[in-house]
N, C-alpha and C positions, 0 to 999 in steps of 0.2 A: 617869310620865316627864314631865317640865318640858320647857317648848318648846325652853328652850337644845340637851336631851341630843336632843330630837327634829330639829332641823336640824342637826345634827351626824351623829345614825345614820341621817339619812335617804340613801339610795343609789337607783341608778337599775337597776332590779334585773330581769333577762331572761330571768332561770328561776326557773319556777313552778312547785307542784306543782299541777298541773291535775287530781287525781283527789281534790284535798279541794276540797270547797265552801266557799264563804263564807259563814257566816250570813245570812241578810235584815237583821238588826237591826244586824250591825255594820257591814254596808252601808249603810243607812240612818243611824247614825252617821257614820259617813264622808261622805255626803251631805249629812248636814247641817251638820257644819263647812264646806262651801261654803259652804253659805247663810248664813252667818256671817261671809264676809269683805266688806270695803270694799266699797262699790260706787261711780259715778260718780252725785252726785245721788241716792243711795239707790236707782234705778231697778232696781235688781238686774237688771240686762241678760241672766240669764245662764242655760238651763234643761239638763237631765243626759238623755240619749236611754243607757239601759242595755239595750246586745244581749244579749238572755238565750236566745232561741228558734236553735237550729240551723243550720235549713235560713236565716236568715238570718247569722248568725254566719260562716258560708261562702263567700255570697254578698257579703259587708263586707270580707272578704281578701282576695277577689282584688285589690280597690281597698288593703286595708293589712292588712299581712301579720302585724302585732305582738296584729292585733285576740288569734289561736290561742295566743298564748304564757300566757296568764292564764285562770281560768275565770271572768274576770268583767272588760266592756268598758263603762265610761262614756263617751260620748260629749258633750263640753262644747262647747254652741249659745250664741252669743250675738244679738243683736239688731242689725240693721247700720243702721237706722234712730235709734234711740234712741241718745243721748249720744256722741255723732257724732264731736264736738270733741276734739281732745286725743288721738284713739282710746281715747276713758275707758269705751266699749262693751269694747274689749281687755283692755287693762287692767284691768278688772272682771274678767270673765273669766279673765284670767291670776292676777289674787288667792284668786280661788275655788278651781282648781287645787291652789294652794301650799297654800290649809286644808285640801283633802283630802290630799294628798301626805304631810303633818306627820300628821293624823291618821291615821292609815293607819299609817305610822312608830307613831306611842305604841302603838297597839294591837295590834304585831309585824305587822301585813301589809305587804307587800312591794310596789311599785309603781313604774309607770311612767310618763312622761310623754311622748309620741308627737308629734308633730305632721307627718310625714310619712304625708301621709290619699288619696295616689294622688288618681284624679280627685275631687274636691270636690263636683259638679255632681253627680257617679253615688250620693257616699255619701249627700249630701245624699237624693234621689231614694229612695233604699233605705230610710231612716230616716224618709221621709213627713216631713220638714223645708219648712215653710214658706220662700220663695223670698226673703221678708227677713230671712231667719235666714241665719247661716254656720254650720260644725259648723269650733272654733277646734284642738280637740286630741280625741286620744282616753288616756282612761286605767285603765292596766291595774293591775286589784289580784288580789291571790292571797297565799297563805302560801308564804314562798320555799322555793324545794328545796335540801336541804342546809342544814347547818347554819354554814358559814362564809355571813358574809355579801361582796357585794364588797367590797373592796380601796380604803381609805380614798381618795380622788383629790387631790393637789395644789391648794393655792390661790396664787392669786398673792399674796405680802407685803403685806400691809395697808397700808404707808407708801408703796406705789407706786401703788394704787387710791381714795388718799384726794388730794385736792386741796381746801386750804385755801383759800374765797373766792375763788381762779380757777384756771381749767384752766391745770395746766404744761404748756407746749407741750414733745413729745416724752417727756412721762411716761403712759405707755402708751397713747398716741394711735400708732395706724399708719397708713403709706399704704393707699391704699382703690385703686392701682391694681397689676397683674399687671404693669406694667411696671418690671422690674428698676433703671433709672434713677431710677425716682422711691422707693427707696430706700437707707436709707445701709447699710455693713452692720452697724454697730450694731442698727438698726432690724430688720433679717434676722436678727440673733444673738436678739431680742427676741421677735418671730416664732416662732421654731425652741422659745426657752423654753416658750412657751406651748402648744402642740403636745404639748411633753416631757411636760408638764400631764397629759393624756389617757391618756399609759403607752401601752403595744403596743396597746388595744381596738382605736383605728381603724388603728392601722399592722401591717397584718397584708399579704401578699402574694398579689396576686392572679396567682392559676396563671399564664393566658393569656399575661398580660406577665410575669411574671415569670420565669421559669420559664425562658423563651427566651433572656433576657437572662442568667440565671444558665449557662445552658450554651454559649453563644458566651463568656463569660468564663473559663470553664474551659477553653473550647478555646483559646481565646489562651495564657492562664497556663501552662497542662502540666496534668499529674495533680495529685490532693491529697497524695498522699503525700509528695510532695517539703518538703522543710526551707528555706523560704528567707523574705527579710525583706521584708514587703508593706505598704504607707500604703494607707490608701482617706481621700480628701479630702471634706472638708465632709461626713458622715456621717448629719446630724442626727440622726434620731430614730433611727438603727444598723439599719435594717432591711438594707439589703447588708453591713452589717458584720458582723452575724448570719449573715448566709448563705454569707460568705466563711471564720467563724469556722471553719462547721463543713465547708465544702468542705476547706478547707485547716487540718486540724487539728493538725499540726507547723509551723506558719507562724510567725513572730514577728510581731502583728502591732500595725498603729498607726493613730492617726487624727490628722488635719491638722485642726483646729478651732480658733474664733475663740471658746468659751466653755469655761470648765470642767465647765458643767450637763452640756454635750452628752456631754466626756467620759465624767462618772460614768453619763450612762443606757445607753450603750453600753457600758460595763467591763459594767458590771449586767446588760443585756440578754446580752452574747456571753459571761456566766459565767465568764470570765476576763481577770487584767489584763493593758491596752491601753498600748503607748506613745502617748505623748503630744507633738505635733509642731504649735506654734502659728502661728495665720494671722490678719495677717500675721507674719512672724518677729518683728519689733519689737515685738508685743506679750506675749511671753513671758514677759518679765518679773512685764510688770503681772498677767496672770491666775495666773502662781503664787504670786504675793505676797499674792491675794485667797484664794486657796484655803489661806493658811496659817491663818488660823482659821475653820477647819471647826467645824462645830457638832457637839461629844462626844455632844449629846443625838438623834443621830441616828437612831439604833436604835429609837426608839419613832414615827418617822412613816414613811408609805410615800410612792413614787411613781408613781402610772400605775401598780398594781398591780407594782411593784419593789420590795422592798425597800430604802432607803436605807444603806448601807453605811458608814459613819466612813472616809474615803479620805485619802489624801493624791496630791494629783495627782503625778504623777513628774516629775522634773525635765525640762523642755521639752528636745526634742534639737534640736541647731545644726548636728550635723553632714552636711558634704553628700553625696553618694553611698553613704547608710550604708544604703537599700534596694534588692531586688533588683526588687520593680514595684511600681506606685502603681494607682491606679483611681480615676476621677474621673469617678463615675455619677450623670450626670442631675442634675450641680452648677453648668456653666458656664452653663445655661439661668438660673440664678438670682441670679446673680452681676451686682453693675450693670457695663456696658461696659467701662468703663474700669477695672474692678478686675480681668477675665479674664483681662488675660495677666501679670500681678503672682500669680493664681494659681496658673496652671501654669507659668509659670516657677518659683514657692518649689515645686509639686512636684515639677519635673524635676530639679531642683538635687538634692534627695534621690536619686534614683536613680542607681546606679551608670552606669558608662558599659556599653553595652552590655544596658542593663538594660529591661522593657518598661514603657509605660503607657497604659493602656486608657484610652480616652474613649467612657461612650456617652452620645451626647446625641441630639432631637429635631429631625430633619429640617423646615427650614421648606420646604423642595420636597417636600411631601407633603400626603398629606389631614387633617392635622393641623388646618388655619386653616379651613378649611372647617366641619368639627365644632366646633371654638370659636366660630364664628359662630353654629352651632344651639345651644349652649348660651345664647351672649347672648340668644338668641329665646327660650329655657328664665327666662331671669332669670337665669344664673348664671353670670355673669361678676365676679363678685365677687373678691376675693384667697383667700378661704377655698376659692372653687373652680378656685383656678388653675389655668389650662388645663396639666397634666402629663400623660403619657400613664400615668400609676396617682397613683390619688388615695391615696396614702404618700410623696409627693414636697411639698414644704412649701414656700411660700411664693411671691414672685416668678416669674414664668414666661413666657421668652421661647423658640422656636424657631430653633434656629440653620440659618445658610447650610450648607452642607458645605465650600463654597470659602472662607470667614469660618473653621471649626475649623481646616482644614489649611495655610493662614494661621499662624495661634496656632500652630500647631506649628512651624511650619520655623521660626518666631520663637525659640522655644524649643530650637533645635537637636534636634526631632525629628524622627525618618525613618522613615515611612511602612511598613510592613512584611506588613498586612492589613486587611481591612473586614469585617463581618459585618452585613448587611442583613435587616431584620425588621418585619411590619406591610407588608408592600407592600396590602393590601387591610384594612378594620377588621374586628376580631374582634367578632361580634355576642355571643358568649357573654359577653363580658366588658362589651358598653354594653348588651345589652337589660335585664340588673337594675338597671340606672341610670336608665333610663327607665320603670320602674313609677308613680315616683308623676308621670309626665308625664303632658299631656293625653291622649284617645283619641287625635286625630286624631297628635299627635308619634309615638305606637305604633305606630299604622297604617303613618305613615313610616317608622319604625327598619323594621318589617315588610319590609316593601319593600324598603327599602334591601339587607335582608340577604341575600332572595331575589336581587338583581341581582349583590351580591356572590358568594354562591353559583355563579353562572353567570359568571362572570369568574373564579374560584378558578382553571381549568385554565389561564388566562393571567399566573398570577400571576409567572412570571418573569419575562415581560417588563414586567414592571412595577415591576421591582426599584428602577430610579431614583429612583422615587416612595416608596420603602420611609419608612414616617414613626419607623421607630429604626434608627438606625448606630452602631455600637461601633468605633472604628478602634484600633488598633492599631502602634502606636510604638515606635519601639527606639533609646534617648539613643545620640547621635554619639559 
């Protein structure tokens, strides 16, 4: 296999068959295309700790859980001393990586690249690692189980990743902050692509939140069986559009979106076609005029583990009160300020008179700001971890007033009909696997926290005002 076909088949692969071994020698090949890549100054910064013994193999998960999925765990140490500059100590390290990864690939093993290593302090400690050593990643090789391999993954366009002698400003530079304002929605449409990128892997639904929120939407709507015509706005990556497909499987149904990408992942994801209702309306045009040359050669790439379909996007609809309800989950959080009531107004204008439309968004009178605080203490206040209450929620992320939503409504000529209040207290089930690869002492705390919550649980009506998700509920004048 040539390196070209070898970074091409290489994939990031999570099942293994753990009852076949790996040779020593082809391990040891594999190790030693490490030591064949770059280094910073030649210093090769970089040395391989291989869990091979059990009773420690065990003892290494409970810190990183990925160590069990392979029957064989390198652990790649670099020098934090040595070639300082530049982070060319990393760097080294991270090249070494990529020659095993590729090797690995030619020689059909299957492998992974980890770097979420729980306490660092502890692995270190476990692996008798020197205290000027870091442990940078760990990596998993095994011969994959099953004979499909993953699901080729989306790249971004090569004419938009390449910049000529200077950076174009606003070609795939994003904002670096959670606050909706400091983006344009162009910028959020770009966002949401990129996301698209990854397929359903990480957008999958988490019970706790999810689950609650899917069944107060069904209790607003009525039963599934009913036949009637439903928008869900700003959809991104379809994970509620998915679960509305199949709640409401007579449904007609559609999505309000500002790109065609989003369309096609969600036609793709909910297995059947989606109308199509553009945001803002003025831009209809232009995205079906872009969709008109679709690429025929479509059929042979995938996406985020979708197949790519040859579509033709449907012709944008104009007209207004042609649904019977909309839903507009966990969108206006993301939306910059001053473009929120330009969105629910284009979706209320779609619904009939008389007609219902959900909004649930994230209460900022809740323990919501609180927890986003412990995250910035985490480091993770980044945009990639915007504070959402499920990490399937993409991009920008602010917490709305309750008196600020119900506002945007009666602006929109809606009226008020019900509320559904949910999270008056945090679900531990759902943040303690979040906090694995956190410090001890952070676990400690979540510990805690949860035990107190526990003991507040029998209070938790009266806590309802504090609920940190509301679904309301609206019925066009």
């Amino acid at each position: 296999m040539d390196v070209r076909d070898a970074i091409r088949q290489r994939r990031s692969v999570r099942r293994f068959d753990r009852d076949r071994p790996v040779p020593r020698e082809l391990l040891l090949e594999v190790l030693d295309a490490g030591r064949w890549a770059p280094s910073s100054c030649n210093l090769q910064t970089w040395d391989f700790v291989v869990a091979e013994d059990e009773d420690l193999r065990r003892e290494l998960a409970r810190e990183v859980r990925s160590l069990l999925l392979a029957p064989v765990g390198v652990f790649v140490v670099y020098d934090r001393e040595l070639a300082r500059e530049g982070h060319g100590n990393i760097q080294s390290a991270a090249a070494c990586i990529m020659n095993m990864l590729l090797a690995a690939t030619a020689r059909g093993l299957a492998s992974l690249w980890v770097n979420a290593l729980g306490e660092r302090a502890r692995v270190r400690e476990l692996l008798g690692v020197p205290e000027e050593h870091e442990v940078l990643a760990l990596v998993c090789l095994g011969w994959p189980a099953g004979s499909e391999p993953p699901p080729v993954p989306e790249r971004r366009p090569l004419d938009e990743v390449i910049h000529w002698n200077r950076f174009r400003a606003g070609q795939g530079a994003l904002p670096r902050s959670p606050d909706p304002d400091d983006w344009t929605l162009a910028q959020i449409g770009s966002y949401v692509r990129r996301k698209l990128q990854s397929g359903t892997r990480f957008d999958k639904p988490d019970p706790a939140f999810f689950e609650p929120v899917m069944e107060a939407v069904r209790a607003h709507l009525g039963a599934g069986e009913q036949a009637f015509r439903l928008l869900d706005v700003l959809p991104g990556p379809g994970l509620f559009s998915e679960a509305l497909r199949k709640a409401y499987p007579r449904a007609a149904l559609a999505v309000m979106e500002s790109s065609a990408a989003s369309h096609f992942f969600c036609e793709r994801r909910c297995g059947a076609p989606l109308g199509f209702v553009p945001f803002p309306q003025s831009a209809g045009a232009k995205i079906a005029a872009s969709c008109a040359q679709a690429d025929a050669a479509a059929p042979s790439r995938e996406s985020g583990g979708l197949a790519v379909v040859p579509s033709v996007l449907p012709a944008p609809s104009v007209a207004a009160g042609e649904f019977d309800a909309a839903t507009v989950l966990f969108r206006l959080e993301g939306v910059p300020r001053g473009l929120r009531l330009q969105l629910l107004q284009e979706a209320a204008a779609r619904v009939r008179p008389g007609g219902r439309v959900l909004i649930a968004y994230t209460s900022r009178r809740s323990w919501h700001l609180p927890a986003y605080a412990l995250r910035r203490r985490l480091g993770r206040d980044t945009v990639e971890y915007a504070p959402a209450p499920d990490g399937n929620i993409i991009g920008p992320y602010e917490p709305l007033a309750p008196g600020a939503v119900r506002e945007l409504a009666r602006a929109c000529g809606l009226v008020e009909v019900g509320e559904t209040r949910l999270q008056a207290l945090p679900d531990f089930r759902a943040i303690g696997p979040r906090l694995r690869s956190a410090g001890l002492g952070v676990r400690l705390l979540a510990r805690l926290a949860a035990i107190v919550a526990t003991l507040l649980r029998p209070a938790a009506g009266l806590l309802q005002p504090l609920a940190r998700i509301r679904i309301l509920c609206l019925k066009r004048a």
